[in-house]
C-alpha positions in Angstrom: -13.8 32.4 9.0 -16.9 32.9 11.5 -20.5 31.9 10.5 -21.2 35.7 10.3 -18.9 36.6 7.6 -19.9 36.6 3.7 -18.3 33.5 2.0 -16.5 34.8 -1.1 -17.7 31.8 -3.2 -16.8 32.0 -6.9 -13.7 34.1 -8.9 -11.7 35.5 -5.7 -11.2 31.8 -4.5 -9.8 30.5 -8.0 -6.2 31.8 -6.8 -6.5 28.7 -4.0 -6.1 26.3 -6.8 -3.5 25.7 -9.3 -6.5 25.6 -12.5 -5.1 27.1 -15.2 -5.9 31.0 -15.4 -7.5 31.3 -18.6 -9.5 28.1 -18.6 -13.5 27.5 -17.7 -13.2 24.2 -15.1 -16.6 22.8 -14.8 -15.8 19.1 -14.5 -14.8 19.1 -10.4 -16.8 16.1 -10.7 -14.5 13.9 -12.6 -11.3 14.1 -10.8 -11.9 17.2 -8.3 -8.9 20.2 -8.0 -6.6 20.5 -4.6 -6.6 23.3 -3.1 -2.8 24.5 -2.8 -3.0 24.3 0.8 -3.5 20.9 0.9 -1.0 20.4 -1.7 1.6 21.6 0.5 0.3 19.6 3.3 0.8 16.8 1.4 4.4 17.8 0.5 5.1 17.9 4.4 4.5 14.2 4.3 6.2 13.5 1.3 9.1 15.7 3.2 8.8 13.2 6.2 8.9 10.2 4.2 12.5 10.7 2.4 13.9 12.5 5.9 14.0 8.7 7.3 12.2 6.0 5.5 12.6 3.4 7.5 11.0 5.5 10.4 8.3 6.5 8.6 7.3 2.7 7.1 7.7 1.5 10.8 6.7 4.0 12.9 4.4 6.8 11.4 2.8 5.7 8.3 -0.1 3.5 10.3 -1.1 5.5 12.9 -0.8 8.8 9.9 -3.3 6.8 8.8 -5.6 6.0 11.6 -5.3 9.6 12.4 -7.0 10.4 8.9 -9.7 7.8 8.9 -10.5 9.3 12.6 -10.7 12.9 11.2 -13.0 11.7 8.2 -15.3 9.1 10.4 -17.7 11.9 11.7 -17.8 13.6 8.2 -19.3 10.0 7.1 -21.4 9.5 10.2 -19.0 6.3 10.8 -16.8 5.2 13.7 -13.4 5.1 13.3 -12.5 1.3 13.5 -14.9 0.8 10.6 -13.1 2.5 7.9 -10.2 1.9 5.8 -8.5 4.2 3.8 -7.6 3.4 0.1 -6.9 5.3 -3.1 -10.0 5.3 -4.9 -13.6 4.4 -4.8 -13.0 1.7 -7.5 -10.4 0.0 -5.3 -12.8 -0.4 -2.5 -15.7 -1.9 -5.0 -13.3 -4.8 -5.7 -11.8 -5.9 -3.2 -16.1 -6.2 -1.6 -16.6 -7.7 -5.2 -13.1 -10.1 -4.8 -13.7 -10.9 -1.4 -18.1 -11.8 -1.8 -18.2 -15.8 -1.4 -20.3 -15.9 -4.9 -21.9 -19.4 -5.8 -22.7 -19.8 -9.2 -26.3 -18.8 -9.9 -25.9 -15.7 -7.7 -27.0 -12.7 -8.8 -25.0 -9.4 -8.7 -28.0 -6.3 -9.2 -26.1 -2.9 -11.3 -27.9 -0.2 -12.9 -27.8 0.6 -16.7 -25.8 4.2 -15.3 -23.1 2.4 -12.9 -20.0 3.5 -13.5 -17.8 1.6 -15.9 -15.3 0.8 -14.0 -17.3 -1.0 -11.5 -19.7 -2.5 -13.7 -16.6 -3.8 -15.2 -15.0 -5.3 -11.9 -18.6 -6.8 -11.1 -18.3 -8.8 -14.5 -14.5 -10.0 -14.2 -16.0 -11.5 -11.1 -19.2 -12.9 -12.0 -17.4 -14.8 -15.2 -15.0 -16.1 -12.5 -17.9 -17.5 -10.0 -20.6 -18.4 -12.2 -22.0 -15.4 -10.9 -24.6 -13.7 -13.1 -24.9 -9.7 -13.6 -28.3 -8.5 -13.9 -29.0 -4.4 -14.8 -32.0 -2.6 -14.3 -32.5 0.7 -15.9 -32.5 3.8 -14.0 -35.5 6.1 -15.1 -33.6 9.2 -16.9 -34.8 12.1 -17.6 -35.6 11.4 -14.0 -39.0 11.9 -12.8 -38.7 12.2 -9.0 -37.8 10.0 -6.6 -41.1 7.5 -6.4 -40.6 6.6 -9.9 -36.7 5.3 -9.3 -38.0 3.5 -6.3 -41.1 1.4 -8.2 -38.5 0.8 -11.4 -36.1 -0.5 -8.4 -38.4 -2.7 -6.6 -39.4 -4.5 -10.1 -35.8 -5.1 -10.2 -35.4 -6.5 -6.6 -37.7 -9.7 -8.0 -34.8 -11.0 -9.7 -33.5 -12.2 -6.0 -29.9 -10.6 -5.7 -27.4 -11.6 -3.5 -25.8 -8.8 -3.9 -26.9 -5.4 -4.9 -24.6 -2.2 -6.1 -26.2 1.4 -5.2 -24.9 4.4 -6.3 -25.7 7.2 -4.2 -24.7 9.7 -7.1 -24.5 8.6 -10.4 -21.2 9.7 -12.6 -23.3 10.2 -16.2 -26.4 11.5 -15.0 -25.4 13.4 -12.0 -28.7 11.8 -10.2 -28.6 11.8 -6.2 -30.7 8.7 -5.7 -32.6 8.2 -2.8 -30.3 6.3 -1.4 -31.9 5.2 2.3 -35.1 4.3 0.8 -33.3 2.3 -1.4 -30.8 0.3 0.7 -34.0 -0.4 2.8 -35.7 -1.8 -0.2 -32.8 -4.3 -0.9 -32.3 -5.0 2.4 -36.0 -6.2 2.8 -35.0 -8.2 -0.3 -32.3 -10.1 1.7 -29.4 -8.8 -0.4 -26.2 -7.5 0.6 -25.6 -4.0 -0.4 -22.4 -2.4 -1.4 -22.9 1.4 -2.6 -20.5 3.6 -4.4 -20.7 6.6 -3.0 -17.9 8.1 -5.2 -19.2 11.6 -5.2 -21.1 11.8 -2.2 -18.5 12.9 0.6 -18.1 16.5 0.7 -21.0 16.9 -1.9 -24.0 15.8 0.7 -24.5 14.3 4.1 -23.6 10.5 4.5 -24.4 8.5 7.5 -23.1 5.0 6.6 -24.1 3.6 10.6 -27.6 4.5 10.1 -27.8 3.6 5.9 -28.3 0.1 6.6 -26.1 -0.6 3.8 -23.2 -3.9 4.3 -20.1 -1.5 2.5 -20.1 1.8 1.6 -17.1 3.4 -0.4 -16.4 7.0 -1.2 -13.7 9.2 -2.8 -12.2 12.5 -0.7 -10.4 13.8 -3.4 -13.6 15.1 -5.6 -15.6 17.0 -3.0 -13.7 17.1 -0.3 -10.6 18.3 -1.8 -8.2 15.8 -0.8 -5.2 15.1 -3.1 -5.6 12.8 -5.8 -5.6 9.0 -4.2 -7.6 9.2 -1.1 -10.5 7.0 -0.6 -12.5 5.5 1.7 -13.9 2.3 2.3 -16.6 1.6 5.4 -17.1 -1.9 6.3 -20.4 -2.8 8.3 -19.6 -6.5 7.5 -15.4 -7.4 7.7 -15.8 -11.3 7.7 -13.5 -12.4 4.9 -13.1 -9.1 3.4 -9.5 -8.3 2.0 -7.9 -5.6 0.0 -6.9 -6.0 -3.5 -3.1 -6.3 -2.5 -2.9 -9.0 0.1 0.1 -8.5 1.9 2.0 -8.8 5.5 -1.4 -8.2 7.4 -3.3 -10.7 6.1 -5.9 -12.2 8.3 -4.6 -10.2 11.2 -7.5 -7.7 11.1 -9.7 -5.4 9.2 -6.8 -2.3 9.9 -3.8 -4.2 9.0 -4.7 -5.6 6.0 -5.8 -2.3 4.5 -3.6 0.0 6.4 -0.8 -1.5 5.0 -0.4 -3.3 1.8 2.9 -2.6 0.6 6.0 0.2 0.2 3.9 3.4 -1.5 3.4 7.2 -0.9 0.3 7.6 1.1 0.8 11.1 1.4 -3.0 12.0 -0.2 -4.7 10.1 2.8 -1.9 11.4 5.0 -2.9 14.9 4.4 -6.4 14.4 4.6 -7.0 16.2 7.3 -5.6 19.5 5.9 -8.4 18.9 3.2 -11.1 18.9 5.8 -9.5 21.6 8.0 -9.8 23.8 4.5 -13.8 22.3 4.1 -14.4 23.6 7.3 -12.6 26.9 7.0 -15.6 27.9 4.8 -18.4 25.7 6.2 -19.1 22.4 5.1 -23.0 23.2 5.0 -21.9 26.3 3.3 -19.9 24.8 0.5 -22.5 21.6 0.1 -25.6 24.7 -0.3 -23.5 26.9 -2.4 -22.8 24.2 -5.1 -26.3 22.2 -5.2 -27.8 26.1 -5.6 -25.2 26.8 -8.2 -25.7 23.8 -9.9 -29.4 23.9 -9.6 -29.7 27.8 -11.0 -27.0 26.6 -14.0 -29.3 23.7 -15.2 -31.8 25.6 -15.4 -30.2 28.8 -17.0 -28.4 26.5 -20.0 -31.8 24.7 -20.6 -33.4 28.2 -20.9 -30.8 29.1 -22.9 -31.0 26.4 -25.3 -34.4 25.6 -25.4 -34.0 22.1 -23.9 -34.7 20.4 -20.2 -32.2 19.2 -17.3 -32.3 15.5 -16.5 -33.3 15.9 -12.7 -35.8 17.9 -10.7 -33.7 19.8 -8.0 -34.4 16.9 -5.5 -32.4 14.7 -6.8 -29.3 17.5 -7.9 -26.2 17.8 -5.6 -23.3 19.9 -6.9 -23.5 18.7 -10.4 -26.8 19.6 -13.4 -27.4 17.1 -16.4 -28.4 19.7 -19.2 -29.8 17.9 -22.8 -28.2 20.0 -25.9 -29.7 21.5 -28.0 -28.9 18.8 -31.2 -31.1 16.2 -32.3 -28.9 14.0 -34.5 -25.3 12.4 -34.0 -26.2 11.9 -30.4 -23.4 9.1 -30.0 -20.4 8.7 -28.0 -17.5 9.8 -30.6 -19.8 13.1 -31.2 -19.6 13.4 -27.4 -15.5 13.1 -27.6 -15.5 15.6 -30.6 -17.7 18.7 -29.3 -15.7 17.9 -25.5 -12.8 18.6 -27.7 -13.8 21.2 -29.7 -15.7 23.2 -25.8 -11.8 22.3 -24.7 -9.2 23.4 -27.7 -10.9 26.5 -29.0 -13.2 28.0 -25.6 -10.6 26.5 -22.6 -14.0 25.1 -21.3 -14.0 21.7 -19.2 -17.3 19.8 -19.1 -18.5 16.2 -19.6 -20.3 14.8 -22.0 -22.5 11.6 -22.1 -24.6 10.1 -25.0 -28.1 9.6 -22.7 -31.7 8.9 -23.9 -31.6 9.5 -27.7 -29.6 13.0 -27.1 -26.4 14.6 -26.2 -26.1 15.3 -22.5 -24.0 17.6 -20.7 -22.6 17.2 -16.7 -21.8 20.5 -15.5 -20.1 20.9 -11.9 -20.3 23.8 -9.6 -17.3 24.4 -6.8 -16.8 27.0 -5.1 -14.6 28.9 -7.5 -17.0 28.7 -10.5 -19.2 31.7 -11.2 -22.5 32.1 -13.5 -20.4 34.4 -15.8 -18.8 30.7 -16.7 -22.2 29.2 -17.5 -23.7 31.9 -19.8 -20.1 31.7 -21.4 -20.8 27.7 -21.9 -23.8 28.4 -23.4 -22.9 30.8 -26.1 -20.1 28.4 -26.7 -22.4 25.5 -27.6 -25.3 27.2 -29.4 -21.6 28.2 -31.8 -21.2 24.5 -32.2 -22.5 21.3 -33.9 -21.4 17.6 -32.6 -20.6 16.7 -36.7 -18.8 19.8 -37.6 
């Protein structure tokens, strides 16, 4: 597709995916959708694997790999030698959080919106090392970016050894400013790991010139990878292992992550097919399409409901964070029961968070949702009570 013609972003592209027809999928964020294109790619590989195993283990499986993490490197503004490939974001975050020589007494810096399961593997190994997890609390409804940054550098007088950025957040859908930050704890003398899990494909990354230690981020949300392809970029490799430590170890940042056992790496495999269908449409096309989208959908369902979103446009990327309109029951098992109820009865996907003293909503925007979807969200709420 040239740069002159019209992108058909929204229903005509639905048929590229394998969504079910009749259902409203706003929650790319959570777990992304494969384009079927890449699904068959995939299947090639999978093909290739059972034609001759032993060939493939031996022979292609590594340098199938190296091939993908060379595709993805200028996507991540990385070179090629620095980054591993691995099956999620959360893999990554602990085998930096494993690997960390932690004294007891260190500190480990998290946010009150890190993801769970990170904030979880940052505990397992504080308990373990004597380690001690400190949390700061991320302004939300965010203001704009100076007030993060001032709420962060209050935070940064705890003296972490090691800090944990997220460059969006998973609840509030908040694109942080994440340079300004990773300078900030930088200048503090920590170490910096951020979890970038939504960034790639969703905004520009430039891990050489971040300044951050690690940076880790998942292909198959907005880059359209299949499910299980992850990155993880490694500024500092000294003592750094995977989470499986297996025939490579202490041979070499690539072949102890390359390698790490007998499994089906077809998702990284088949990365390439994933960016070969970004770029079919544009990359800077598809990132401005969905932070528009996403922009012009918070502010049509707060309109609608009389509410606010929970971020000024600067700090939006292809997700909103929409408050409901309810005032009471604003807890997490009324969060699980109106998801539900948006689910069973109006085939609508969203997410739901319990945020602030309210009910917040996470609404994604890919290239095959429409606005017709968001005003059909809306009625479908204003219907609907979180205790009914």
């Amino acid at each position: 597709m040239s740069p002159a013609t019209p992108t058909p972003f929204g229903p005509a592209l639905r048929p590229l995916f394998r969504l079910e027809a009749s259902g409203v999928h706003l929650n790319h964020g959570s777990y992304g959708a494969t384009p079927l294109a890449v699904l068959a790619a995939q299947q090639v590989w999978r093909d290739r694997m059972e034609a001759e195993p032993s060939r493939f283990f031996e022979r292609e499986y590594r340098p199938a790999i190296r091939a993908a993490a060379a595709r993805l490197a200028p996507y991540i503004g990385a070179a090629p030698e620095d980054v591993a490939m691995v099956e999620n974001a959360t893999q990554a975050v602990n085998a930096v959080l494993r690997s960390f020589p932690f004294e007891a007494g260190d500190r480990i810096l998290v946010n009150d919106q890190t993801y769970g399961a990170v904030g979880n593997a940052a505990r397992y190994v504080a308990d373990r090392t004597g380690a001690e997890l400190t949390e700061w609390r991320l302004p939300f409804p965010a203001k704009d970016a100076a007030e993060i940054e001032a709420v962060f550098q209050q935070a940064l007088t705890s003296a972490p050894r090691l800090v944990i950025l997220d460059h969006v957040t998973s609840s509030t859908a908040l694109k942080l400013p994440i340079e300004r930050l990773v300078e900030m704890a930088k200048a503090a003398g920590a170490a910096v790991l951020v979890d970038g899990a939504h960034a790639p494909g969703m905004t520009g990354i430039d891990v050489n010139g971040l300044g951050a230690d690690w940076y880790t981020g998942n292909c198959h949300k907005w880059m359209f990878a299949a499910k299980g392809c992850a990155f993880l970029w490694a500024g500092r490799k000294t003592d750094l292992h995977p989470t499986v430590v297996s025939h490579g170890f202490q041979d070499g940042f690539h072949a102890e992550f390359d390698y790490v056992g007998t499994r089906d790496g077809s998702a990284q495999h088949s990365l390439p097919a994933a960016i070969d269908f970004m770029e079919g449409f544009g990359v800077a096309n598809i990132q401005s399409h969905n932070c528009d989208m996403a922009i012009a959908a918070g502010d049509r369902l707060a309109a609608a409901w009389g509410t606010e979103t929970g971020a000024p446009s600067a700090l939006m990327g292809s997700m909103a964070i929409v408050r409901l309109p309810y005032g009471a029951g604003a807890d997490l098992a009324a969060a699980k029961r109106l998801r539900a109820r948006l689910l069973d009865e109006d085939g609508i996907q969203v997410r739901l968070n319990p945020l602030a003293g309210g009910l917040w909503m996470r609404v994604s925007t890919q290239i095959y949702n429409h606005m017709a979807e968001i005003d059909r969200l809306a009625d479908a709420v204003l219907a609907k009570r979180p205790n009914d």
